[in-house]
NUBAMI-979060 format. One record per residue (C-alpha): residue number from 1; residue in three letters; x, y, z. Coordinates in steps of 0.02 Angstrom, whole numbers. Each point is the difference from the previous one (the first is absolute). Layout:
<pts>
  num  residuo       u       v       w
  NUM      ALA       X       Y       Z
...
</pts>
This chain:
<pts>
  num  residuo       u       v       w
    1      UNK     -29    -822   -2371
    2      UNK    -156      86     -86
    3      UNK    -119    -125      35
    4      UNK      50      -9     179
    5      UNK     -43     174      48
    6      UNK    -165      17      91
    7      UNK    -136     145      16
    8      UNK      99      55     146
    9      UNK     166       2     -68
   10      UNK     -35     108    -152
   11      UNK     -93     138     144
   12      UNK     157      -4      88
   13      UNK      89      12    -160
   14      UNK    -114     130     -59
   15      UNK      18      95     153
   16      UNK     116     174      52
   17      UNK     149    -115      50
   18      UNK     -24    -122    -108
   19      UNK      23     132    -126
   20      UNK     113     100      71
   21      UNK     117    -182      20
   22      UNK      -7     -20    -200
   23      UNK      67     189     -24
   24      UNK     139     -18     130
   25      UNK      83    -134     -85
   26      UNK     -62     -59    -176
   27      UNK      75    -174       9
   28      UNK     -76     -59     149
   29      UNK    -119    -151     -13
   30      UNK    -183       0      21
   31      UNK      34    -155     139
   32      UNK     130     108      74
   33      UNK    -111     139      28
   34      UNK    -165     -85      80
   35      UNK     146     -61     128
   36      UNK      36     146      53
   37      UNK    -163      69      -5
   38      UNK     -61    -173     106
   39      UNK     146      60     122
   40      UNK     -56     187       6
   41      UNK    -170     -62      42
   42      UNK      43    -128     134
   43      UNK     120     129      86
   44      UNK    -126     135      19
   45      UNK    -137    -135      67
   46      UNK     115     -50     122
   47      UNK      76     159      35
   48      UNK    -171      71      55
   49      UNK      -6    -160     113
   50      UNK     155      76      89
   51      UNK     -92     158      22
   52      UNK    -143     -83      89
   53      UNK     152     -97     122
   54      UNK      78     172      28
   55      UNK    -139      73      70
   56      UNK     -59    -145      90
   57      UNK     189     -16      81
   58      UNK     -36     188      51
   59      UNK    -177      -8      71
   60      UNK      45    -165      80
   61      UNK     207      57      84
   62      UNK      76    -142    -111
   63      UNK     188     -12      -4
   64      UNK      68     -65    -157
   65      UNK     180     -31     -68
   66      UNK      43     -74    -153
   67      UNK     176     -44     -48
   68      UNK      56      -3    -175
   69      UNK     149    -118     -14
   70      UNK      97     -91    -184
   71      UNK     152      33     -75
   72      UNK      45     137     -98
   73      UNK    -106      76    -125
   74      UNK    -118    -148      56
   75      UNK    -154     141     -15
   76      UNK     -28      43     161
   77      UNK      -4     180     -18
   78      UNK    -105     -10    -144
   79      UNK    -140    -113     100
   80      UNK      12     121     152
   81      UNK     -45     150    -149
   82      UNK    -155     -71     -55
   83      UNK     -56     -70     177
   84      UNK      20     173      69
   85      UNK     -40     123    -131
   86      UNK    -203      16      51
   87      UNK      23       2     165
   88      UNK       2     147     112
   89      UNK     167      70      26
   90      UNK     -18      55     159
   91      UNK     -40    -186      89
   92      UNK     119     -98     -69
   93      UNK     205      13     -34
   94      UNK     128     -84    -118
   95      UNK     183     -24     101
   96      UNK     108     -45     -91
   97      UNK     157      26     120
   98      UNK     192      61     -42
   99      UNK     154     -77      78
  100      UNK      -4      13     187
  101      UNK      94     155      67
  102      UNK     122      -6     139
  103      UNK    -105       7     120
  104      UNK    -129    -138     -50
  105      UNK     156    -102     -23
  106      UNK     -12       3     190
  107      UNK    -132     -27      42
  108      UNK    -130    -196     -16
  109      UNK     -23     -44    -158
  110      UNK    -172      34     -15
  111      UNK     -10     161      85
  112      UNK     -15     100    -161
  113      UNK    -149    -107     -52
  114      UNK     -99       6     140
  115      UNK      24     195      -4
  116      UNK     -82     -42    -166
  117      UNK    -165    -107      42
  118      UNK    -164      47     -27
  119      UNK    -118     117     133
  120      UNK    -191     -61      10
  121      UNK     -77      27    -160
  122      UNK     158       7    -121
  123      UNK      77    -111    -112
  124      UNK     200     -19     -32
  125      UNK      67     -70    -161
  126      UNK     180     -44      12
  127      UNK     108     -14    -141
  128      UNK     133    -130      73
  129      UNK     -27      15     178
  130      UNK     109    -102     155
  131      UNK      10    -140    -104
  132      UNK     173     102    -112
  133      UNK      98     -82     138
  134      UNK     -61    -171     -46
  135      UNK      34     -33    -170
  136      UNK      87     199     -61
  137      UNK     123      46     140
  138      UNK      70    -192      40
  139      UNK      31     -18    -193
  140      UNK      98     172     -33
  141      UNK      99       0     163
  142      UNK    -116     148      73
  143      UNK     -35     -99     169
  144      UNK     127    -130      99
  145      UNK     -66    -189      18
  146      UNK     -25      40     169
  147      UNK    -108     145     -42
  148      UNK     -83    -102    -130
  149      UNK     -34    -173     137
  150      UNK     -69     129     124
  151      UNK    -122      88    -126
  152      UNK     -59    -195     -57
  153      UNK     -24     -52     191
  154      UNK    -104     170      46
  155      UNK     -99      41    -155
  156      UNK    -136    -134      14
  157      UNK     -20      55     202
  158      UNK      -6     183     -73
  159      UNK    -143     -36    -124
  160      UNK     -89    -104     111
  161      UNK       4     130     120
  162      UNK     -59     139    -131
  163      UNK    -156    -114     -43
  164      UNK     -69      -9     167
  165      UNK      20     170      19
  166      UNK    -135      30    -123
  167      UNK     100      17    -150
  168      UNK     -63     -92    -163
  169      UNK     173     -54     -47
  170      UNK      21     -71    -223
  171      UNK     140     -33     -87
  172      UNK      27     -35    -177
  173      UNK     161     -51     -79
  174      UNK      15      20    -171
  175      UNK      71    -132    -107
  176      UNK      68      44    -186
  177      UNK     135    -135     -98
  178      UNK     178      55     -11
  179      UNK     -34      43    -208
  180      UNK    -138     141      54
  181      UNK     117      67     131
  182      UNK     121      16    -144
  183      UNK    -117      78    -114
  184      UNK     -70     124     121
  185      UNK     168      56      43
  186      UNK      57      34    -180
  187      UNK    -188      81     -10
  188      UNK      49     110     155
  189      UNK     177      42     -56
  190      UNK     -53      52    -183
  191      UNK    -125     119      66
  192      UNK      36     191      18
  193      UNK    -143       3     151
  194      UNK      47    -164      81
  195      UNK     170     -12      -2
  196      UNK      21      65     169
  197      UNK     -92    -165      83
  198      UNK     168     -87     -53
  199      UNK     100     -15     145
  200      UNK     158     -97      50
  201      UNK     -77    -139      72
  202      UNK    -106     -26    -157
  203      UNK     166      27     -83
  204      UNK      29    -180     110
  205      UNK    -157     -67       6
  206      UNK       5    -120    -173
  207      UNK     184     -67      49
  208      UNK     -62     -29     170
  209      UNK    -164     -79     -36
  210      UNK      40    -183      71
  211      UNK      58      96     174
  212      UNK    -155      86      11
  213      UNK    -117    -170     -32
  214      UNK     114     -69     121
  215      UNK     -64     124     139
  216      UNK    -169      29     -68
  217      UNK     -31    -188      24
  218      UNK      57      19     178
  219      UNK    -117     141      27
  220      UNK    -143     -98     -55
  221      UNK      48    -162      99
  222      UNK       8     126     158
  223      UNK    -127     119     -29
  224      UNK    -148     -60     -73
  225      UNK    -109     -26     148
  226      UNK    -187     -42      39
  227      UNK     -16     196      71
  228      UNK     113      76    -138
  229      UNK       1     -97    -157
  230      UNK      78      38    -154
  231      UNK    -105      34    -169
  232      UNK     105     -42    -163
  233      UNK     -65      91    -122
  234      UNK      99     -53    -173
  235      UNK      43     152    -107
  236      UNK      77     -32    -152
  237      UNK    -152     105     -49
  238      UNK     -46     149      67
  239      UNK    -161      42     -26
  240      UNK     -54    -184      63
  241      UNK     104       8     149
  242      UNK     -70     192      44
  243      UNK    -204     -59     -21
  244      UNK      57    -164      90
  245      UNK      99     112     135
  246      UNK    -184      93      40
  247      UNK    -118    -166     -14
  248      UNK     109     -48     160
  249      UNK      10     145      99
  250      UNK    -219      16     -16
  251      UNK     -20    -184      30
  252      UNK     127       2     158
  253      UNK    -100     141      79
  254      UNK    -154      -5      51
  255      UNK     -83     171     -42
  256      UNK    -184      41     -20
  257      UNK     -80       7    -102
  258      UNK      99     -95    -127
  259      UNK     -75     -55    -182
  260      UNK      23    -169     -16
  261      UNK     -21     -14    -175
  262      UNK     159     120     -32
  263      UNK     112     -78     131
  264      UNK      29    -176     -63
  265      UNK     118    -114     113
  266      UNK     182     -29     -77
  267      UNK      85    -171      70
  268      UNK     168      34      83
  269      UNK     143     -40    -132
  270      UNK     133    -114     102
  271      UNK     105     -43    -163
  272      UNK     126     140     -25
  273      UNK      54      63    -151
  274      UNK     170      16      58
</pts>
């Protein structure tokens, strides 16, 4: 490994958190820590990027939405984190909705989102958005077929509607293999500060995996249009999938001015992981 470590690498190594890596955990490798110092570095380049597309979204009225959508403990909450965290709190929001109430129960099914969308200027991050009643709600008995077929023949008129509203409309799914979802869960479960994430559908969600391919694959067949296309991003990896998740969003929108040489084009990933 020693003669593979440049000039660079040993200033990075040398440096406050390389350092400060090393005395956090003793046994970590020397290849383990220029990762995550590579990462560190990439995330703050690009995170600066989404600084510069904030503002230009402000100066310029932009509406965006971006959904976050996966199975469990797929990482969505963890990409929306470090996409957000820089930004200024007070033009953007995370929604991350509960369980409709009585009353929402009554009323169309995307009422509650659109109460949700974005005003000139602001951007909306949605972690799971309409799409629960695609693949979530169908799957644990939460919606009737018939409430399921109507969503599936009214969502693609809804976001094609949205779009030419003004609305810059992404959506990412996020793709992880049934082992990781296993892992993460025991992860979740044996931690003191992340045990409460564990719900009773995750409680389902490894015993029901082939039901919810079954509907995600329906989703995509449905809902991956020319104005609203899906973006797989595969995370079996987190820190990949999160730098991957921002690449995206800054080459989908066209802010000024944006630094080529930090945005670098990622290829749409049709395969799935799962």
């Amino acid at each position: 490994m020693a003669d593979k470590i440049t000039e660079k690498d040993l200033k990075k190594l040398n440096s406050k958190k390389g350092i400060k890596q090393f005395l956090k955990d003793e046994n970590i490798s020397i290849s383990k820590v220029l990762r995550n110092l590579n990462y560190e570095s990439r995330l703050k380049s690009l995170q600066e990027e989404l600084i510069k597309l904030q503002q230009w979204a402000g100066e310029n009225g932009e509406k965006i939405v971006i959904i976050f959508e996966g199975r469990d403990a797929a990482g969505k909450g963890g990409a929306i984190r470090r996409t957000t965290e820089h930004l200024n709190p007070r033009e953007f929001k995370v929604v991350a909705l509960p369980k409709p109430s009585a009353e929402e129960k009554g009323q169309w099914y995307f009422q509650r989102y659109i109460n949700q969308l974005p005003r000139k200027g602001k951007m909306v991050f949605f972690d799971r958005s309409w799409y629960n009643r695609a693949v979530v709600e169908p799957v644990n008995g939460f919606c009737t077929p018939e409430e399921y077929k109507i969503f599936m023949n009214q969502v693609n008129d809804f976001e094609r509607m949205i779009t030419e509203s003004g609305i810059t409309l992404i959506k990412f799914y996020f793709s992880i293999s049934k082992d990781e979802q296993e892992k993460r869960f025991e992860e979740i479960k044996s931690s003191p500060v992340k045990k409460w994430k564990y719900s009773a559908v995750d409680q389902k969600a490894i015993e029901m995996w082939d039901h919810y391919t079954d509907f995600k694959k329906k989703m995509f067949k449905k809902t991956n249009t020319e104005i609203a296309p899906w973006i797989i991003i595969k995370a079996n990896k987190k820190t990949k999938a999160r730098v991957e998740t921002i690449e995206h969003i800054l080459n989908t929108i066209p802010y000024k001015p944006k630094d080529i040489s930090i945005v670098k084009h990622i290829e749409v990933e049709e395969k799935l992981i799962d």
